[in-house]
LUMDOBA-985475 format. One line per 5 residues: their letters; for each residue x, y, z of C-alpha. Coordinates in Angstrom, 2 decimals, always signed. Example, Ala and Ser with C-alpha at 12.3 -4.5 7.8 and 13.67 -1.06 7.14 Angstrom:
2
as	+12.30/-4.50/+7.80 ~ +13.67/-1.06/+7.14 $
This chain:
109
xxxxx	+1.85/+0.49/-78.29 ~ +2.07/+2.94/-80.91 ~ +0.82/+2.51/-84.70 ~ +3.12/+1.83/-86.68 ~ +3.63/+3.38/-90.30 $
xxxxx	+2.89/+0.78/-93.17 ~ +4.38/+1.09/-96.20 ~ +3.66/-0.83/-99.73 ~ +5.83/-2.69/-101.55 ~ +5.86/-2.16/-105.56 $
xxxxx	+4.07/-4.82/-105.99 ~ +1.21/-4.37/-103.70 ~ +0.60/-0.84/-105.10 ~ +0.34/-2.58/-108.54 ~ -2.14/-5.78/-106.66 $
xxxxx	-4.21/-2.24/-105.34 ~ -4.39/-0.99/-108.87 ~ -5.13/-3.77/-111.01 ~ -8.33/-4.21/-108.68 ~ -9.05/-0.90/-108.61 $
xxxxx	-9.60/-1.35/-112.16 ~ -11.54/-4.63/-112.11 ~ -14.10/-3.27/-109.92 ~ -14.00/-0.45/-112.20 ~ -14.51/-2.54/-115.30 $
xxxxx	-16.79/-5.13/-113.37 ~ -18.79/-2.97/-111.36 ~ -18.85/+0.90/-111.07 ~ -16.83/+3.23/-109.44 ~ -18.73/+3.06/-106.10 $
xxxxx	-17.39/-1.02/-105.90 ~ -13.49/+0.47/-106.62 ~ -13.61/+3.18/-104.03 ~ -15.45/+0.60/-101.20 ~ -12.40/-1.44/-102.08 $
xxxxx	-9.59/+1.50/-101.56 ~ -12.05/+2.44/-98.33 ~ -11.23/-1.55/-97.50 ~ -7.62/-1.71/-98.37 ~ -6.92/+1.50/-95.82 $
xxxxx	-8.91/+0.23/-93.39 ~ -7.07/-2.89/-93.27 ~ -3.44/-0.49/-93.29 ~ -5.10/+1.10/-90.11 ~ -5.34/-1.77/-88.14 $
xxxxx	-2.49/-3.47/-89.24 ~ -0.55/-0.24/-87.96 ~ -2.47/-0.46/-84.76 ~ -2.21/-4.32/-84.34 ~ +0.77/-5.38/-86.39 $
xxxxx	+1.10/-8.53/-84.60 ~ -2.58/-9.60/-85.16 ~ -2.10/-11.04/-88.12 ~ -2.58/-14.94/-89.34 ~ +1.05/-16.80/-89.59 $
xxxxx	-0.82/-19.50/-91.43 ~ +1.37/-18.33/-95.22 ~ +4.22/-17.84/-93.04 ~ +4.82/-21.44/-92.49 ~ +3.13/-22.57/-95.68 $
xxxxx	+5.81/-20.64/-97.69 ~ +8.70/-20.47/-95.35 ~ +8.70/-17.00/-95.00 ~ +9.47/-16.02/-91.26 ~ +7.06/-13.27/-89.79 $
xxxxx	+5.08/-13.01/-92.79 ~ +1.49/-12.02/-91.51 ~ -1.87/-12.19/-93.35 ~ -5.26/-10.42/-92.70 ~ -8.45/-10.54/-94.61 $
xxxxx	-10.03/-7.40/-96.28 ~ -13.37/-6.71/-94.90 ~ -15.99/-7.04/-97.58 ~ -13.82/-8.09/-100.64 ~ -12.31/-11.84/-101.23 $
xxxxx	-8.41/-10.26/-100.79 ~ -5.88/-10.98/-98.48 ~ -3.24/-8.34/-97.07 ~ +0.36/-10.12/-96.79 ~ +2.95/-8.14/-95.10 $
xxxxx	+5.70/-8.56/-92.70 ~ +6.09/-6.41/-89.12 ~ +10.02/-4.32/-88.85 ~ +11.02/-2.01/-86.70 ~ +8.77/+1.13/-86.43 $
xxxxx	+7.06/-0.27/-89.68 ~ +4.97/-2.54/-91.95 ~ +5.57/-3.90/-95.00 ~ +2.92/-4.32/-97.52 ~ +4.04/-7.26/-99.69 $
xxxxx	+0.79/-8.16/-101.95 ~ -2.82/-7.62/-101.91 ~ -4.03/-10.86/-103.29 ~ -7.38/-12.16/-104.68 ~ -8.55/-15.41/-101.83 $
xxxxx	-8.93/-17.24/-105.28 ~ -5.37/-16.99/-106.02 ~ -2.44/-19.31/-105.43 ~ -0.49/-18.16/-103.15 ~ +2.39/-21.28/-103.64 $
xxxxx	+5.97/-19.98/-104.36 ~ +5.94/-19.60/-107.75 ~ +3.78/-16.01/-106.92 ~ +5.92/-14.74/-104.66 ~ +7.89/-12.88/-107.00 $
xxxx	+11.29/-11.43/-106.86 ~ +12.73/-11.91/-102.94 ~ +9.68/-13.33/-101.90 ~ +7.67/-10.22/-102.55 $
């Protein structure tokens, strides 16, 4: 199967960014780019195994086909839902944080 292209949501750009700059503020520079080295690592696979994904959020939250997978080495989860030919990105969230529908945002993003 081919890899797929994965593309980011608004709001998981802005999820990317606003740890980027906790690590940055909380640790050092090295800590933020180990965590951008994580978050493309996880785009990787998810273009190369789409479907490998946990469902586990997908029934929680009623949101059909929406797919989690963990970051390696950081406490954040990548929640995104497989198309056609693509990925989407839908949030980058801390495993600390609720999850629950009221943090879905805007059309469940």
């Amino acid at each position: 199967m081919p890899t797929r292209s994965v593309r980011l949501r608004e709001r998981a750009a802005v999820d990317i960014d606003e740890a980027v700059d906790f690590y940055l503020d909380e640790a050092d520079a090295e800590v933020a780019l180990r965590f951008v080295d994580a978050v493309e690592g996880a785009f990787g696979q998810i273009g190369r195994s789409p479907q490998s994904g946990s469902l586990r959020f997908a029934y929680e939250l009623e949101i059909p086909g929406l797919r989690v997978r963990p970051l390696a080495r950081f406490p954040y989860l990548v929640f995104y839902v497989v198309g056609d030919g693509v990925v989407d990105v839908w949030r980058i969230l801390h495993t600390r944080r609720d999850v629950g529908p009221a943090n879905r945002g805007e059309n469940g993003t």
